[in-house]
N, C-alpha and C positions, 0 to 999 in steps of 0.2 A: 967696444963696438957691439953692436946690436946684431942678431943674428935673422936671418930670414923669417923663420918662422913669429920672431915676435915682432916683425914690422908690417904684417899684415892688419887691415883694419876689421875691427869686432863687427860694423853694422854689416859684412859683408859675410852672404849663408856659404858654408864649404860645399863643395860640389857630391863628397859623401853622402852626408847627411840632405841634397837633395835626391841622389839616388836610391837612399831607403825609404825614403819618406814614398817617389811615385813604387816603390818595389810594395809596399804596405799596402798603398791604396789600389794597387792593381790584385794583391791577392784578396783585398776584402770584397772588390767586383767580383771575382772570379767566384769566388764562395755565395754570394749571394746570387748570381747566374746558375750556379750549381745548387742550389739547395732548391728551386724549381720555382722559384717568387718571379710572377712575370708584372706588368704594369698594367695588364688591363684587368681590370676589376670584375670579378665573377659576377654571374647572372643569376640573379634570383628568381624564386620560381614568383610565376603572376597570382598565383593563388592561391598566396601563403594563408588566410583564411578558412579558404575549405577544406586546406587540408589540414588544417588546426580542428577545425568541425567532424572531418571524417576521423580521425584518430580515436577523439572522445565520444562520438556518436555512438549509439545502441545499437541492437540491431534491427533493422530492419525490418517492416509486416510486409510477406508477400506480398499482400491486395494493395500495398501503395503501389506496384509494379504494376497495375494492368494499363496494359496499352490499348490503345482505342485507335484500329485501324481504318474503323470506318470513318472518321473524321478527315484523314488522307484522303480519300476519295470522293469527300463534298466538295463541290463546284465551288469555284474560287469569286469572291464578289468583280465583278467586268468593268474595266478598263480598257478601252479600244487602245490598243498599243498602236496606234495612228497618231492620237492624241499629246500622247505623254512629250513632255521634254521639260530634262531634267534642269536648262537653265532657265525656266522663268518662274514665278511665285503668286499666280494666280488663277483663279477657277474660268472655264472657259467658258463665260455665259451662252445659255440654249439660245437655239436658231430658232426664230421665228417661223410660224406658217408661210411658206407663198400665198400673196394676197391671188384671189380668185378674180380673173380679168373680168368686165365686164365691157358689155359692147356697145353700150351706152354713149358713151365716149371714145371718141377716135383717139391715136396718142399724138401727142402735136408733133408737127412736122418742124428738122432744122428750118432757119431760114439763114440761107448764106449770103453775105451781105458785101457787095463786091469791093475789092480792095482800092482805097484810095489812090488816084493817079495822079502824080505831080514829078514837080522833082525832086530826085532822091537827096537824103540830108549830106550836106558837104560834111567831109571826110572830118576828123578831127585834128586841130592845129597841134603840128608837131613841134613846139617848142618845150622846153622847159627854164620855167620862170627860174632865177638865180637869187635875185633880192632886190632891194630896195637901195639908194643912195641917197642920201642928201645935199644939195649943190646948194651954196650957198647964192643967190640973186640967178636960177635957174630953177629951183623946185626940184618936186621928186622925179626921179630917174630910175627906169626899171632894168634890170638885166637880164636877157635869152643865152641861152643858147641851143643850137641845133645838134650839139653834138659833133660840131668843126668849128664852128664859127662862132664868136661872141658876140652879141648885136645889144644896144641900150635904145632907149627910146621916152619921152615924154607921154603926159597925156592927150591924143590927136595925134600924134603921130604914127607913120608908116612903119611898118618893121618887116624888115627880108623882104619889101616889096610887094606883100598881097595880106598881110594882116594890120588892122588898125587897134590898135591900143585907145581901149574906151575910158578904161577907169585904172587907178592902182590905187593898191588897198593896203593895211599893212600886213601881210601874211599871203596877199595874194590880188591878180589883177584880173581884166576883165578884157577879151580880144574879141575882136570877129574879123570875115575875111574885108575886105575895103568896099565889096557891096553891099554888104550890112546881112549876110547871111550869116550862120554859124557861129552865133554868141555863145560862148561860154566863159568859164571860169576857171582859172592856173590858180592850181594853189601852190605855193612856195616850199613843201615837203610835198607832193604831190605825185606829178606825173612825170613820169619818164620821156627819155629822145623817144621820140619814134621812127627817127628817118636813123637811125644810126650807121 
């Protein structure tokens, strides 16, 4: 007979040897936590240059030190801070002179010109055109609707009782009211209900 221990299978890790294994790799965190190594990467100085220059530089002649304070106190070239704005990118051309009126010439007076009287344009036809049909020994057939109501109609004929259907097109028809006011033109992606 075969004893416990040796009926265990090899590809399977002992539970030991995974507690050393995290026991190791928690004290190699620990130590490199403690030895002061962090993750964000130090800053360098911006002016490693100059200060490469001033290390090796000579010394210095006083007279390159003179300052010139009367320079601080000359009047700064004029800008009317009225002017400036910082988001557009071009020169603001000069203003012309005011022309000098003369009196020669009167200046012309409006003339207001009185508003046409009639009557006012009929409302716009509240349909919206749906499509097109093809009837076979009947022709093309258009389809409305009002936004309740379905309605079709030929060319000449009445629709909802107060608009004539003048023309259909393929993409769009051509209505007015049945006294021949208010022509216009549905286009088939178009216009919305308006009596909704």
């Amino acid at each position: 007979m075969e004893t416990e221990g040796s009926s265990r299978p090899s590809g399977r890790p002992r539970p030991w040897l995974l507690v050393a294994l995290a026991l190791v790799a928690g004290l190699g965190l620990l130590s490199w936590v403690m030895s002061g190594n962090s993750a964000a990467p130090t800053a360098r100085p911006s002016n490693v240059r100059a200060q490469a220059a001033n290390r090796g530089a000579e010394a210095v002649d006083p007279a390159d030190l003179d300052v010139r304070l009367d320079d601080l106190t000359a009047p700064r070239p004029g800008n009317p801070a009225g002017d400036r704005n910082p988001f557009r990118f071009y020169v603001k051309p000069p203003t012309a002179p005011p022309a000098e009126p003369t009196n020669a010439d009167p200046p012309p007076r409006a003339v207001l010109l009185p508003e046409p009287s009639g009557p006012p344009a009929p409302p716009k036809i509240p349909l919206k055109f749906i499509g097109v049909l093809e009837v076979t020994g009947i022709g093309k057939v258009a389809a409305f609707s009002d936004c309740r109501v379905t309605m079709r109609g030929r060319e000449g004929e009445i629709i909802a009782g107060q608009y004539r259907l003048v023309h259909i097109g393929v993409e769009s028809v051509v209505m007015e009211y049945v006294d021949g006011r208010g022509r216009e033109t549905i286009r088939m992606s178009g216009q919305d209900c308006v009596g909704k």
